[in-house]
N, CA and C atoms as a LAMMPS dump frame, in Angstrom:
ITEM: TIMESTEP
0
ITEM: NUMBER OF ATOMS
339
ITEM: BOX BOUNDS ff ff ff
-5.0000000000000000e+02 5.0000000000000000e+02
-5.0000000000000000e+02 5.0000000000000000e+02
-5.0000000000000000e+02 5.0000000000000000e+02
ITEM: ATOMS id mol type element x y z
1 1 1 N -81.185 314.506 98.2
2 1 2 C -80.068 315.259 98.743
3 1 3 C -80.627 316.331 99.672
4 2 1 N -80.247 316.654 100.549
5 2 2 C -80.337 317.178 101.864
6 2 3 C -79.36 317.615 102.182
7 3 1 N -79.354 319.439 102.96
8 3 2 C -78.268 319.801 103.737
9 3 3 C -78.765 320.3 104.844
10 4 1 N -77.747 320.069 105.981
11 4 2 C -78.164 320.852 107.233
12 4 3 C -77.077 322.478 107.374
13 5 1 N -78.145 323.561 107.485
14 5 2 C -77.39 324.948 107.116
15 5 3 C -77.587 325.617 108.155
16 6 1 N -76.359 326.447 108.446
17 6 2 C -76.636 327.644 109.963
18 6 3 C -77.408 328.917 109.426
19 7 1 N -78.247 328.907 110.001
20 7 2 C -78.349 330.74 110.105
21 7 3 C -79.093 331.305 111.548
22 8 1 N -78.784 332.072 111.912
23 8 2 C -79.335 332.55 112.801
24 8 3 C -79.037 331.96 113.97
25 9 1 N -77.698 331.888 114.525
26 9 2 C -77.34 330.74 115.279
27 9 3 C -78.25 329.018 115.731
28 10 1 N -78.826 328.973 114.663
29 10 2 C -79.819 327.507 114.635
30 10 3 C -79.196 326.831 113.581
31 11 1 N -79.123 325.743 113.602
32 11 2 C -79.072 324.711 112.255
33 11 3 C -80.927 324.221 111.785
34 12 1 N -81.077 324.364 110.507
35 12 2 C -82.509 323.658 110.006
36 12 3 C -81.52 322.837 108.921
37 13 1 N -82.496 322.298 108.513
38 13 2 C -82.564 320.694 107.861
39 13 3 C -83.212 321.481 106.15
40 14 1 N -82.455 321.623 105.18
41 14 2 C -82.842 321.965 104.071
42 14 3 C -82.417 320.831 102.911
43 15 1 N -83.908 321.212 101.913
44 15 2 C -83.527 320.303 100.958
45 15 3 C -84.313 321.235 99.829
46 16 1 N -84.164 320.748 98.708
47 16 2 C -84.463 322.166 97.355
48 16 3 C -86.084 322.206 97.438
49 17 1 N -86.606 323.332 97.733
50 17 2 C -88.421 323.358 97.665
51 17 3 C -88.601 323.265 99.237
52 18 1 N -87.924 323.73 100.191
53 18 2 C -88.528 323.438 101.393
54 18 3 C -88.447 325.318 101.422
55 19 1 N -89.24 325.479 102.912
56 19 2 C -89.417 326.48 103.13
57 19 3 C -88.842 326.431 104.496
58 20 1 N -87.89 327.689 104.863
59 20 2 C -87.857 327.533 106.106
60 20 3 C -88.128 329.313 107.119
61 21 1 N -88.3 329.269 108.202
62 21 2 C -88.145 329.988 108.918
63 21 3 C -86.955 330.398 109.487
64 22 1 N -86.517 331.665 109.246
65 22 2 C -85.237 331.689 109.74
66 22 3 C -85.355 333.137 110.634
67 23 1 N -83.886 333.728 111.428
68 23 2 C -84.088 334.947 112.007
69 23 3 C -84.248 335.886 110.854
70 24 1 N -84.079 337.171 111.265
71 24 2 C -84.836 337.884 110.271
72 24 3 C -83.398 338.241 109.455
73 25 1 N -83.629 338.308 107.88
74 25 2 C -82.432 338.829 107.179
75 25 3 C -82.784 339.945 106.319
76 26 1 N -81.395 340.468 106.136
77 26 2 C -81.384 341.805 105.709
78 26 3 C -81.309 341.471 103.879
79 27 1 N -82.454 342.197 103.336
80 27 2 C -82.753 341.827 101.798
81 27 3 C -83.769 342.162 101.06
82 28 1 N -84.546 342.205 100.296
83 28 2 C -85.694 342.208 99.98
84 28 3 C -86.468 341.033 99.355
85 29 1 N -87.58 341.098 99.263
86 29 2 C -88.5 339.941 98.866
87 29 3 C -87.833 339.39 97.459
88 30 1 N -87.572 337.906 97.124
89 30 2 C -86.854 337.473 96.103
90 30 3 C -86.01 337.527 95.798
91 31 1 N -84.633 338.412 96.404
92 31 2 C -83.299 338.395 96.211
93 31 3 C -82.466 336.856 97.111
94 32 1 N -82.032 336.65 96.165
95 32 2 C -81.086 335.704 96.499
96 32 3 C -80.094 335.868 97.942
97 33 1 N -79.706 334.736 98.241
98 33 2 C -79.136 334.415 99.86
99 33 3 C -78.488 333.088 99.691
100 34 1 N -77.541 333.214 99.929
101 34 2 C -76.351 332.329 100.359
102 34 3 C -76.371 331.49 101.536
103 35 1 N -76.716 330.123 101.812
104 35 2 C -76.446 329.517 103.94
105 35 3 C -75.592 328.965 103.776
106 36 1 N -74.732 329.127 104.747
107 36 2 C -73.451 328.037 105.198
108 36 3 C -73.689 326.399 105.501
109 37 1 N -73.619 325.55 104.18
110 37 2 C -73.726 324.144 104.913
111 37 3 C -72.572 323.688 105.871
112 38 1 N -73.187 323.205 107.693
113 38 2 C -73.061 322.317 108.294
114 38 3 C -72.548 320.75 107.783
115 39 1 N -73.568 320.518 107.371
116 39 2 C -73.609 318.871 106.755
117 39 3 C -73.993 318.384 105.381
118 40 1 N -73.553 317.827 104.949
119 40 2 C -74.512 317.544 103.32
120 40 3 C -75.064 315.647 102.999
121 41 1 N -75.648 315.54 103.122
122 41 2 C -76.197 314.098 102.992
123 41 3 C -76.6 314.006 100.982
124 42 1 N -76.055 313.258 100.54
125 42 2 C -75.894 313.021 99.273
126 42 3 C -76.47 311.485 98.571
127 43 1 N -77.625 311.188 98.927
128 43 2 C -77.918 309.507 99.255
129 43 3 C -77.231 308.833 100.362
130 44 1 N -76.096 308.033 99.922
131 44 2 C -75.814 307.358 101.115
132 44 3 C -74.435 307.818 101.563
133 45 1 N -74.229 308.938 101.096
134 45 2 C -72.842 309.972 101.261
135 45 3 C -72.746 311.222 102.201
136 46 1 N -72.23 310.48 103.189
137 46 2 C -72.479 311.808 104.214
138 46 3 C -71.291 312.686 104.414
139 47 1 N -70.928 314.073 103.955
140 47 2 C -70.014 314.935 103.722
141 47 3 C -70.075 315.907 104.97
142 48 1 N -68.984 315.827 106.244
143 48 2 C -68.984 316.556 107.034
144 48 3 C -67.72 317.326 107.194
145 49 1 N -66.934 317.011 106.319
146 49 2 C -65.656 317.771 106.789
147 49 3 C -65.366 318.922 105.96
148 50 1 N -64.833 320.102 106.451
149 50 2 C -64.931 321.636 106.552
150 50 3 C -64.461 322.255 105.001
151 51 1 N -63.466 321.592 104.521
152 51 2 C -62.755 321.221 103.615
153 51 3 C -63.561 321.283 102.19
154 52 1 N -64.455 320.186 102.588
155 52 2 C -65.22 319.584 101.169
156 52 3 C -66.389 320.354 101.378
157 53 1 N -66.783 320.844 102.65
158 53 2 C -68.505 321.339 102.681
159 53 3 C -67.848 323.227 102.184
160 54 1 N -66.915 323.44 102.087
161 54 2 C -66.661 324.839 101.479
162 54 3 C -66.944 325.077 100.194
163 55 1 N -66.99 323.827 99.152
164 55 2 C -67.805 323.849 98.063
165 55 3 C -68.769 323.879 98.079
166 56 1 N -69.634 323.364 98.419
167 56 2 C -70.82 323.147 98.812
168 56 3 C -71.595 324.425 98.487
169 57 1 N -72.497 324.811 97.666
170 57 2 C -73.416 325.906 97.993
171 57 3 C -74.991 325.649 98.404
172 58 1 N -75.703 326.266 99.582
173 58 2 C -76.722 326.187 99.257
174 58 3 C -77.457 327.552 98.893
175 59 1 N -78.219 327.925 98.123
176 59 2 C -79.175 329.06 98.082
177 59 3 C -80.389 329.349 97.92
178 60 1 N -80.627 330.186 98.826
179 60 2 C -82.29 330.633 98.895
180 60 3 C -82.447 331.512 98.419
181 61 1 N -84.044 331.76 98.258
182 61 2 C -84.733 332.77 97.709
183 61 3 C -86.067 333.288 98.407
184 62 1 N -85.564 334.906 99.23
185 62 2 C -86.399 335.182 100.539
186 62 3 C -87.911 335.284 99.895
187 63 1 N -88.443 334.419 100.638
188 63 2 C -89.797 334.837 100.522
189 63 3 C -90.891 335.708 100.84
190 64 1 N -90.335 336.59 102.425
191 64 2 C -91.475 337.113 102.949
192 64 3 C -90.967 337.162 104.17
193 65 1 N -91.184 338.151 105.118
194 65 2 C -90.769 338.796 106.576
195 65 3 C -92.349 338.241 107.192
196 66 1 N -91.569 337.447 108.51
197 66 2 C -92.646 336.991 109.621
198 66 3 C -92.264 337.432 110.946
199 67 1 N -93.579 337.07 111.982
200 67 2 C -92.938 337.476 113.035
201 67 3 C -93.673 336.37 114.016
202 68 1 N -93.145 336.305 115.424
203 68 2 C -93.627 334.737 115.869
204 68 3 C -94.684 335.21 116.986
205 69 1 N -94.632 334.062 118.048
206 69 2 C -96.127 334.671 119.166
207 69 3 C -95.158 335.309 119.788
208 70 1 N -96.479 336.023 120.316
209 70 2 C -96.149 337.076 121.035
210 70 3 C -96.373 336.51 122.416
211 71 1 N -94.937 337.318 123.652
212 71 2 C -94.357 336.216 124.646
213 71 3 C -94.685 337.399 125.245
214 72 1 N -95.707 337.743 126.512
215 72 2 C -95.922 338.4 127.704
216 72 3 C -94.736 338.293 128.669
217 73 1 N -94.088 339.093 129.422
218 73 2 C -93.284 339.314 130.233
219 73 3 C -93.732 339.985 131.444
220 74 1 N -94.038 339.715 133.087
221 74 2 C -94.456 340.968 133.721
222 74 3 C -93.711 340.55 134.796
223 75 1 N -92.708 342.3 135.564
224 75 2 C -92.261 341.946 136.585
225 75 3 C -92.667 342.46 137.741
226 76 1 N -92.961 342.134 138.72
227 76 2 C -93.738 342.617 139.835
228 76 3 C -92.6 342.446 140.835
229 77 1 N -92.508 343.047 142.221
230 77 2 C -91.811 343.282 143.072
231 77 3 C -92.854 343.724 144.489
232 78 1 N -92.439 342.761 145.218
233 78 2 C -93.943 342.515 146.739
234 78 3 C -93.91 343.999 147.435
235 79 1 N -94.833 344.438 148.106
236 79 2 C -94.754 345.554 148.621
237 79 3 C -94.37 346.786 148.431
238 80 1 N -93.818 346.685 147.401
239 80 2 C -93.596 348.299 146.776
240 80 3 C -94.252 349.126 145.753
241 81 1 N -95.499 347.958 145.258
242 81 2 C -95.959 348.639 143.746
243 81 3 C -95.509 348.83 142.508
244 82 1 N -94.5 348.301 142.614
245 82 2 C -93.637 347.96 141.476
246 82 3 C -94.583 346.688 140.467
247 83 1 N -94.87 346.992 139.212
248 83 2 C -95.605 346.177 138.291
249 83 3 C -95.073 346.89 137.094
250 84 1 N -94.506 345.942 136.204
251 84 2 C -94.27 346.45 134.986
252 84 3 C -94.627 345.154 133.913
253 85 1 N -95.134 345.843 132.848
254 85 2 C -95.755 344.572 131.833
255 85 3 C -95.244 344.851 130.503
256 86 1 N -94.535 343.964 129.619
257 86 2 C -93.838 344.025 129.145
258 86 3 C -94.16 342.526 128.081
259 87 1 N -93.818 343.181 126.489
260 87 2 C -94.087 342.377 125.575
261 87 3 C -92.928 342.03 124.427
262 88 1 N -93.038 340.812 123.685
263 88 2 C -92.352 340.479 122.491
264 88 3 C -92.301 340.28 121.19
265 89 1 N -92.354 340.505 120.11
266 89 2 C -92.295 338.993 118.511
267 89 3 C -91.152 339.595 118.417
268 90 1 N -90.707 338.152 118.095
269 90 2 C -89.557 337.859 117.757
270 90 3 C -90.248 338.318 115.795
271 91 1 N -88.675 338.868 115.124
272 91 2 C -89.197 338.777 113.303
273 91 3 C -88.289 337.709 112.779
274 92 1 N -88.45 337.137 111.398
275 92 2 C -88.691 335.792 110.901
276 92 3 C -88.284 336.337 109.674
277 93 1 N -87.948 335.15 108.832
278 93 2 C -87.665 335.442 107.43
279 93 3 C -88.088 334.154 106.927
280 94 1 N -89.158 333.945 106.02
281 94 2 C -89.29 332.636 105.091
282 94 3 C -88.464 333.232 103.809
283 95 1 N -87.798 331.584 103.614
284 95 2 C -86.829 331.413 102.921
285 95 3 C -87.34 330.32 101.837
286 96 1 N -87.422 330.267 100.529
287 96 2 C -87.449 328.872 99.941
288 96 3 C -86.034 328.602 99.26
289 97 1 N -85.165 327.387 99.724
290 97 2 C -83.991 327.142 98.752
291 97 3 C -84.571 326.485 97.454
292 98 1 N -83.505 327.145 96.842
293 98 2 C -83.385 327.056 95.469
294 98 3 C -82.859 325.927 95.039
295 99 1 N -81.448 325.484 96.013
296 99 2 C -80.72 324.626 95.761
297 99 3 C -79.366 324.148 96.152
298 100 1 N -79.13 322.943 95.801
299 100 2 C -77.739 322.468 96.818
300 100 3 C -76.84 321.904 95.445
301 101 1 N -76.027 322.826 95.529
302 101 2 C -75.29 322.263 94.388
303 101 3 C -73.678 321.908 94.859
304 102 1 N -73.539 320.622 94.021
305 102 2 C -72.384 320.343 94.541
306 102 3 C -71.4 320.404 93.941
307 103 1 N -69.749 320.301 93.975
308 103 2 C -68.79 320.649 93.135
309 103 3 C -68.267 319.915 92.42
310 104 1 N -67.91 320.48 91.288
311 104 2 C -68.134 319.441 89.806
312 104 3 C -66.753 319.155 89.773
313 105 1 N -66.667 317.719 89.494
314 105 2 C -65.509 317.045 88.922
315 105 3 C -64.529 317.458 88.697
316 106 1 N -63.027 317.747 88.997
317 106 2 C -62.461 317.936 88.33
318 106 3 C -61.896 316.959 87.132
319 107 1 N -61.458 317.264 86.163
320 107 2 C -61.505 316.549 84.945
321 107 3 C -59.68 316.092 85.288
322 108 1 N -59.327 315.238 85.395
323 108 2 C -57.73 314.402 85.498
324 108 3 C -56.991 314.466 83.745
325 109 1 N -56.055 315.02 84.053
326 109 2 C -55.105 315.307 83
327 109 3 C -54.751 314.092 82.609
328 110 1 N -55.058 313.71 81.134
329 110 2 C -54.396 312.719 80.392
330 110 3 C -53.192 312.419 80.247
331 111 1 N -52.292 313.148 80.328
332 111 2 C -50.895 313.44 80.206
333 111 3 C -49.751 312.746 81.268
334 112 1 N -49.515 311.747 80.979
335 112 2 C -48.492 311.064 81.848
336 112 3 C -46.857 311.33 81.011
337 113 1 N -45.872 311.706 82.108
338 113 2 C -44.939 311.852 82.013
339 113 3 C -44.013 310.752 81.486
């Protein structure tokens, strides 16, 4: 079982024990986190509609604040001396989910009229 979850305006591809990289979230190391499943693949059961994926939970458990390469920027402008140099990291959040749990049965009333 596999879900595909938003965060950080990206979709990644999660399944229980993966690790992912995400934008950076607000939390501390090991507190629990909630992602919105996109999609849920269930063996050969593919659950896309908005409806049924609102049950759906997936949750992580933050692992650790990252940050990515670092992206040089320089803008120069001809003849005037204009040079400016200018840098980036982007910050990161590893995430390990915990898990994709799905919504349990409801149990059908015995009771016929």
């Amino acid at each position: 079982m596999y879900a595909i979850v938003r965060c950080g305006g990206r979709q990644e591809k999660a399944s229980v024990d993966d690790v992912l990289t995400v934008d950076k979230l607000a939390g501390e190391v090991g507190t629990s986190v909630t992602l919105p499943a996109v999609l849920v693949v269930d063996g050969g059961k593919v659950i896309s509609d908005p409806a049924e994926l609102s049950s759906y939970r997936v949750t992580a458990e933050i692992v650790g604040p990252a940050v990515g390469p670092k992206i040089n920027m320089i803008h120069y402008k001809n003849k005037t001396g204009y040079r400016r140099r200018l840098g980036h990291r982007q910050k990161y959040t590893h995430v390990r989910v915990t898990g994709i749990s799905a919504p349990k049965a409801r149990a059908r009333s015995a009771t016929k009229g």
